[in-house]
C-alpha positions as a Markdown table, in Angstrom:
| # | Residue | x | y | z |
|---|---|---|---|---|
| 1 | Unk | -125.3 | -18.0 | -54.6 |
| 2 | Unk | -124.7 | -14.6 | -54.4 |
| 3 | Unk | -125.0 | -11.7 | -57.2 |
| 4 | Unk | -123.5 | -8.6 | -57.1 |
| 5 | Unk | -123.0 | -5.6 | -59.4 |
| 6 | Unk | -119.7 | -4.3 | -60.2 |
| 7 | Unk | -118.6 | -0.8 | -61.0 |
| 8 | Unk | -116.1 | -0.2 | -63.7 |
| 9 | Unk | -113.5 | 2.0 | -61.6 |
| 10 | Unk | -110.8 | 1.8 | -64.6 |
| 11 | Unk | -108.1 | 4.2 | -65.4 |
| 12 | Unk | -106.2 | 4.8 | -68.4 |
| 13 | Unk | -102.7 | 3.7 | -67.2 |
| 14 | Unk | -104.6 | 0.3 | -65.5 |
| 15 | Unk | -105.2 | -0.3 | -68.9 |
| 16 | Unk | -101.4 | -0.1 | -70.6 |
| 17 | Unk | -100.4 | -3.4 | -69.4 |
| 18 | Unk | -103.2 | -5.6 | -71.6 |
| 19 | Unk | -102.1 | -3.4 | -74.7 |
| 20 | Unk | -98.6 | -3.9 | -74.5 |
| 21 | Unk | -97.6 | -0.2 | -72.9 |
| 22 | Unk | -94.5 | 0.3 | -70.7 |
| 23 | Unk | -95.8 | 2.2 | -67.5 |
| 24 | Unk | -94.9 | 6.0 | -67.8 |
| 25 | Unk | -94.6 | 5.7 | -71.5 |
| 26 | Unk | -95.3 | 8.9 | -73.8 |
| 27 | Unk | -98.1 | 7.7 | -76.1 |
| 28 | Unk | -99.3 | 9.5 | -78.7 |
| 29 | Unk | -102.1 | 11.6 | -78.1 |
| 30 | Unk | -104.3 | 9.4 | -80.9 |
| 31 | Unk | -103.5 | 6.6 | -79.0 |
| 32 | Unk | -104.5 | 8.0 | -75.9 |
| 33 | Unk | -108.0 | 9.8 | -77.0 |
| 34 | Unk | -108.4 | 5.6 | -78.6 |
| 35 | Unk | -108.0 | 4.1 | -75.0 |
| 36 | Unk | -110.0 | 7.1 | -73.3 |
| 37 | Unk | -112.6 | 6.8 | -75.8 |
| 38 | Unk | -113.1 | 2.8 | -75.7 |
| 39 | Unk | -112.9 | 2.9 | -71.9 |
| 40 | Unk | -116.0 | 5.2 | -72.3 |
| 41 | Unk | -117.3 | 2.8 | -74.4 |
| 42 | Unk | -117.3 | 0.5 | -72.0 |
| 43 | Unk | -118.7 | 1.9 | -69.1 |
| 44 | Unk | -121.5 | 3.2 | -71.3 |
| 45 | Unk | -122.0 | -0.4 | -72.6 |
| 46 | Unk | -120.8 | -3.1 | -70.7 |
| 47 | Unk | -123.0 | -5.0 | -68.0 |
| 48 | Unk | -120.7 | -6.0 | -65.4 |
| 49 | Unk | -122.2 | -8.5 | -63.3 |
| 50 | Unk | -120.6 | -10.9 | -60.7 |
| 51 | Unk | -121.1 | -14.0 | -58.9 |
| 52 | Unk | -120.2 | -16.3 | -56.0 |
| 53 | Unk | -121.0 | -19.3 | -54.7 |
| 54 | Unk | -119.1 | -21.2 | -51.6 |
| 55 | Unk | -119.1 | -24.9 | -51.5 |
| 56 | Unk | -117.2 | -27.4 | -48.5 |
| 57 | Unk | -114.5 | -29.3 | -49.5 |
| 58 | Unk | -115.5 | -33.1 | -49.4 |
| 59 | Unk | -112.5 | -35.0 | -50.2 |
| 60 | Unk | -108.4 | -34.0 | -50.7 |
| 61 | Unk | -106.1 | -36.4 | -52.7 |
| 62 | Unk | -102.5 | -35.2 | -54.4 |
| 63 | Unk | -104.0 | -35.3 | -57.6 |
| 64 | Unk | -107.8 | -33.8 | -57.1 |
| 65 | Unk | -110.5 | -32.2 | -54.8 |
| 66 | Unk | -114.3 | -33.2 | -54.6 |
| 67 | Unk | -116.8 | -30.8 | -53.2 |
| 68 | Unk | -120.0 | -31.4 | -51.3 |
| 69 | Unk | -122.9 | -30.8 | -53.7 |
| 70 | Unk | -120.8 | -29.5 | -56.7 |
| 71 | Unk | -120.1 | -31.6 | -59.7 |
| 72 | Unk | -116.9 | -29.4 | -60.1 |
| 73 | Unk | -113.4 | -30.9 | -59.4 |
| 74 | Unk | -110.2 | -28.7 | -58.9 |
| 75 | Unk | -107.7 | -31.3 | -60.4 |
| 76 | Unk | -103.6 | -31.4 | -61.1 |
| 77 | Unk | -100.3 | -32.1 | -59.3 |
| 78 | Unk | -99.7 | -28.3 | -59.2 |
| 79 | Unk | -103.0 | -27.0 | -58.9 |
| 80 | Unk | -104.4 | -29.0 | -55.7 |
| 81 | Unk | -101.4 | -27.8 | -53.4 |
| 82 | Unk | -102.8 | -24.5 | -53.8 |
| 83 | Unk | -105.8 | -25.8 | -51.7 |
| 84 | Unk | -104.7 | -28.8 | -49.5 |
| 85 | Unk | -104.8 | -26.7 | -46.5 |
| 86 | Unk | -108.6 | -25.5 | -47.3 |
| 87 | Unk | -112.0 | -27.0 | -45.8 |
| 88 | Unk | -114.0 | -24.7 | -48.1 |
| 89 | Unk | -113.7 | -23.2 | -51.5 |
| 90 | Unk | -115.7 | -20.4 | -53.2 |
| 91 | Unk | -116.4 | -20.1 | -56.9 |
| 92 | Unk | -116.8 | -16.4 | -58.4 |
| 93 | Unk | -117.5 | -15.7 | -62.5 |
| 94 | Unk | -117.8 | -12.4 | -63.9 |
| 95 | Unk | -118.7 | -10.5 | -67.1 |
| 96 | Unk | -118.9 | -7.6 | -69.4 |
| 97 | Unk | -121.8 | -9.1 | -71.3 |
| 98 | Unk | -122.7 | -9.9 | -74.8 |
| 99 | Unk | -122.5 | -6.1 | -76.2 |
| 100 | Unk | -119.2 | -6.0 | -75.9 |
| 101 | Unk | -118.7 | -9.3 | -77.4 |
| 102 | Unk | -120.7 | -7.5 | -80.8 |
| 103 | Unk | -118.6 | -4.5 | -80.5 |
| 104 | Unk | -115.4 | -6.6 | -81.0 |
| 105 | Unk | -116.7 | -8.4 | -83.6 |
| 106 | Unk | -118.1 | -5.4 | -85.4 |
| 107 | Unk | -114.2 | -3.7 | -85.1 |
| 108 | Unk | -112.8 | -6.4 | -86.1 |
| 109 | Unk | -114.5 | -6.5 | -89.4 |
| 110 | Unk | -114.0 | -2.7 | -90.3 |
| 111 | Unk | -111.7 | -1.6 | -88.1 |
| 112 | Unk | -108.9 | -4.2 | -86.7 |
| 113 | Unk | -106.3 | -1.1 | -84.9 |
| 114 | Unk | -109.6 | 0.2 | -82.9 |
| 115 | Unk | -110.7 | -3.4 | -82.5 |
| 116 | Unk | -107.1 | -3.9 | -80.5 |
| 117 | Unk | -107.6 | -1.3 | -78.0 |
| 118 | Unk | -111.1 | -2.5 | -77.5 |
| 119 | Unk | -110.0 | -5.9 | -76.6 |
| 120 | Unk | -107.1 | -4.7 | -74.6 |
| 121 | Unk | -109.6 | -2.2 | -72.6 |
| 122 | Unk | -112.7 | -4.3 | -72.0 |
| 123 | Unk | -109.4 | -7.5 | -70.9 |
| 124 | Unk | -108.6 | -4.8 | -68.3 |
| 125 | Unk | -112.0 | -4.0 | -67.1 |
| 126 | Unk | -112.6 | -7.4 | -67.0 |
| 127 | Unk | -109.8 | -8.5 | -64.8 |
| 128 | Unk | -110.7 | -5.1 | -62.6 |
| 129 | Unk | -113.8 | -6.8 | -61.7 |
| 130 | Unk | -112.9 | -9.7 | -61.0 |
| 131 | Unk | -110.1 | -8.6 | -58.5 |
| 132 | Unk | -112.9 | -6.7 | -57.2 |
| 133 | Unk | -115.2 | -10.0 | -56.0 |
| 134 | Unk | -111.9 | -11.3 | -55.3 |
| 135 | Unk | -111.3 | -8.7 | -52.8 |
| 136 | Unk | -114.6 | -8.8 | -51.4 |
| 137 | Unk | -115.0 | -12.6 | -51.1 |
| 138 | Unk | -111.5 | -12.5 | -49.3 |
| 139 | Unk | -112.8 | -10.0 | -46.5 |
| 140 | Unk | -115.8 | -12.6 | -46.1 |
| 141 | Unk | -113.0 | -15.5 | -45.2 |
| 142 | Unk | -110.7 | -13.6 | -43.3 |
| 143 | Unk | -113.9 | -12.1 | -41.4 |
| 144 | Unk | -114.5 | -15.6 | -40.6 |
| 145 | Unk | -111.2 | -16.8 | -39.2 |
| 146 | Unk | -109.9 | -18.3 | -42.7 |
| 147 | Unk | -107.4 | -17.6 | -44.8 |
| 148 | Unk | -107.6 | -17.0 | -48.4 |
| 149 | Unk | -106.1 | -18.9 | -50.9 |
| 150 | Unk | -104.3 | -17.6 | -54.5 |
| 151 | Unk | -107.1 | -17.8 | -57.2 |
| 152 | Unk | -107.1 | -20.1 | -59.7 |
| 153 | Unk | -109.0 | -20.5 | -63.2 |
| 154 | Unk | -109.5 | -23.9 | -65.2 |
| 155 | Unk | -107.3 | -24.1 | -67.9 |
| 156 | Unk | -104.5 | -22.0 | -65.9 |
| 157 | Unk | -101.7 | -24.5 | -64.7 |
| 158 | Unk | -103.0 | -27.9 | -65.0 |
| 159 | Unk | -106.2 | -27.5 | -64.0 |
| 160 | Unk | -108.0 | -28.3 | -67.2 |
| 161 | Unk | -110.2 | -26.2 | -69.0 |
| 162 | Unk | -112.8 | -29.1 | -69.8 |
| 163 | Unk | -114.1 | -28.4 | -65.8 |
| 164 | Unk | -115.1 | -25.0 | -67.0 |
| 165 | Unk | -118.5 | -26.4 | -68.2 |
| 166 | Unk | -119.4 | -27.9 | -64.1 |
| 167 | Unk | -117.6 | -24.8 | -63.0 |
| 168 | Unk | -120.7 | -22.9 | -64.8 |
| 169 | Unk | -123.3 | -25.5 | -63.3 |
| 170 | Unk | -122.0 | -25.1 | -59.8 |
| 171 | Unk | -122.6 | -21.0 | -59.7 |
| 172 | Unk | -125.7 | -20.6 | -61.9 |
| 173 | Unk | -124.0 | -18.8 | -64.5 |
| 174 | Unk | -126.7 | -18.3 | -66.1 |
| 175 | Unk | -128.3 | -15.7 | -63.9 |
| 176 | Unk | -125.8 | -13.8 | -65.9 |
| 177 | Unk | -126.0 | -14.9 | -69.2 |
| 178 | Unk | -123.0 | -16.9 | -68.9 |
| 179 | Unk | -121.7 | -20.0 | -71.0 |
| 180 | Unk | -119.4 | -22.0 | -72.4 |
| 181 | Unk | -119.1 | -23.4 | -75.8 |
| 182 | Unk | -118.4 | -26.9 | -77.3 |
| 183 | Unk | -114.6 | -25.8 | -76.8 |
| 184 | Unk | -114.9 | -24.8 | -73.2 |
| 185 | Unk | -114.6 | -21.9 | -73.5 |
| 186 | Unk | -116.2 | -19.0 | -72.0 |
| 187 | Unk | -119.3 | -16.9 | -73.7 |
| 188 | Unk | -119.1 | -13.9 | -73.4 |
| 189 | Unk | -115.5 | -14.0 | -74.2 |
| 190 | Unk | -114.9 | -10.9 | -71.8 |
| 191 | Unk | -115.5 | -13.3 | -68.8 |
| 192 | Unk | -113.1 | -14.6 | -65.8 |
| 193 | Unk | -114.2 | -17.9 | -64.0 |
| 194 | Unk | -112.0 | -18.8 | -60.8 |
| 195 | Unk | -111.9 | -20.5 | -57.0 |
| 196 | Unk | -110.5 | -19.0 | -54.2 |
| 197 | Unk | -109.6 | -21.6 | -51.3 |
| 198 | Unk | -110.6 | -20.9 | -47.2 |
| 199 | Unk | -107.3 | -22.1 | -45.9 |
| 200 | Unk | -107.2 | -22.8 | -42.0 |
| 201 | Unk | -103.7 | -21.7 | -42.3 |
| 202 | Unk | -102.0 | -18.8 | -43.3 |
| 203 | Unk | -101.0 | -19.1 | -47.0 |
| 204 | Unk | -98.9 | -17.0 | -49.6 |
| 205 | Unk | -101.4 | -15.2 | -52.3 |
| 206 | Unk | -99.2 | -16.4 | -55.1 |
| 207 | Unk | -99.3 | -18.9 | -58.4 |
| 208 | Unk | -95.7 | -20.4 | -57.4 |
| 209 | Unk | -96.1 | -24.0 | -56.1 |
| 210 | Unk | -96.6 | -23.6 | -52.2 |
| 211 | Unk | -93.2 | -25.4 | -50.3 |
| 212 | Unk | -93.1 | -28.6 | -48.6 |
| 213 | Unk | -93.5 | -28.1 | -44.9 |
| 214 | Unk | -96.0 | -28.0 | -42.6 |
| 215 | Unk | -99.0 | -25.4 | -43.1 |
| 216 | Unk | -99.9 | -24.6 | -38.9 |
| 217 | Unk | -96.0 | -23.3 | -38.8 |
| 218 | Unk | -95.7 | -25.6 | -35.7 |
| 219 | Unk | -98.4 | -23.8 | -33.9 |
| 220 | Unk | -99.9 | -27.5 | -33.9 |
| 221 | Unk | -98.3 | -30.4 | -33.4 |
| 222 | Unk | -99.4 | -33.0 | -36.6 |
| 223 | Unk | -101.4 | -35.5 | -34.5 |
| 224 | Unk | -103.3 | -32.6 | -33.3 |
| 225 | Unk | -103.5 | -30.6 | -37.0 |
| 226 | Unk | -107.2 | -31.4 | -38.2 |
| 227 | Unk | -106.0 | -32.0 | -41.4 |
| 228 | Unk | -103.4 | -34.4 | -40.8 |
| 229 | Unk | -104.5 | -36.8 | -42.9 |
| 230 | Unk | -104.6 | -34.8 | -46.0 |
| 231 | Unk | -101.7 | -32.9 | -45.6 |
| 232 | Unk | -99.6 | -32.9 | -49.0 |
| 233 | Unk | -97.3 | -30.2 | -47.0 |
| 234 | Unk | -95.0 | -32.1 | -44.3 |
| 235 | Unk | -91.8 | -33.6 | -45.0 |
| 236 | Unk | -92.1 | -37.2 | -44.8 |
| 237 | Unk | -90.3 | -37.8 | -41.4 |
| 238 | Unk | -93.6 | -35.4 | -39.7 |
| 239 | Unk | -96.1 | -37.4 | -41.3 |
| 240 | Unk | -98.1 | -38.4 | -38.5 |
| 241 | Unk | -99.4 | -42.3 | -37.7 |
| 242 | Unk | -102.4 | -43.0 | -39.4 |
């Protein structure tokens, strides 16, 4: 397990999409000084922490994969394609911390316009960091001959949110003060769980459902592709003999 500290390197205009604002748009000048002054807020505030722990892959089946020493499975139809091609997968969690958590709650009571900006700020930050770890964890693959895989979160597609909880177990989370409630869902709210595959192959960094063919491009033949047996990828007639 590995813990990191992330910087909050956040501009204004990264922050118009999570409040709804067309890029380029004129805002108002309150409305400006509001984001400005809650992005502040934030950096002041916030304790952005990250987290990342790489596990093997153990087993691969159409509908679910198992890892070596990890309670956690990656599960659904749509989800697991995303990883069929990957012999290891690393988990990564971060957060803004409980303060901001407060802060939004406290807004929310006395001031509910201010409280939207702050949630549509401390969202962007949020996701920020977590590209941030994403970035860095995918120099570590491709440093190491792999390739790395779109990230996914439980709960997004059809990989249910219910994992979230061995998701947690798996990384530590708690070194960071991270949880999950009776609903599954993540505490501190301002929080981004998610899995990033080590693909042998290269693969496209995007949510759409990979296509049906064969993942070594024909760089290897399938009786001499290592993951032959596993391979959700090839059209039937190039399954191989098992």
């Amino acid at each position: 397990m590995k813990l990191v500290q992330l910087p909050l390197n956040l501009s204004p205009e990264e922050i118009f999409p999570f409040l709804g604002i067309t890029s380029g748009a004129r805002l108002a000048p309150e409305l400006m000084n509001l984001i400005q002054h809650y992005l502040q807020s934030i950096k002041e505030l916030a304790k952005p922490q990250g987290l990342w722990q790489t596990y093997a892959v153990k087993d691969i089946s159409p509908e679910r994969i198992t890892l070596e020493t990890s309670p956690l499975v990656i599960e659904g139809m749509k989800t697991v394609p995303h990883f069929d091609t990957s012999v290891k997968v690393s988990l990564l969690a971060v957060t803004l911390g409980s303060t901001i958590d407060h802060l939004l709650e406290e807004l929310g009571q006395r001031e509910p316009t201010h409280a939207l900006i702050l949630d549509g700020v401390a969202s962007a930050a949020v996701e920020e960091m977590a590209e941030q770890l994403d970035q860095h964890i995918s120099r570590e693959i491709r440093r190491q001959g792999y390739f790395p895989t779109a990230r996914f979160s439980p709960g997004y597609g059809d990989w249910p949110l219910s994992w979230q909880k061995a998701f947690l177990e798996s990384i530590d989370a708690w070194k960071i003060n991270l949880g999950v409630t009776p609903h599954c869902l993540l505490q501190p709210v301002k929080s981004i769980t998610a899995a990033i595959g080590w693909s042998r192959f290269p693969v496209e960094r995007n949510y759409e459902l990979p296509a049906k063919k064969k993942p070594c491009q024909g760089t290897l033949s399938c009786q001499n592709c290592p993951l032959s047996a596993v391979c959700q990828r090839m059209p039937d007639h190039q399954l191989p003999d098992l």
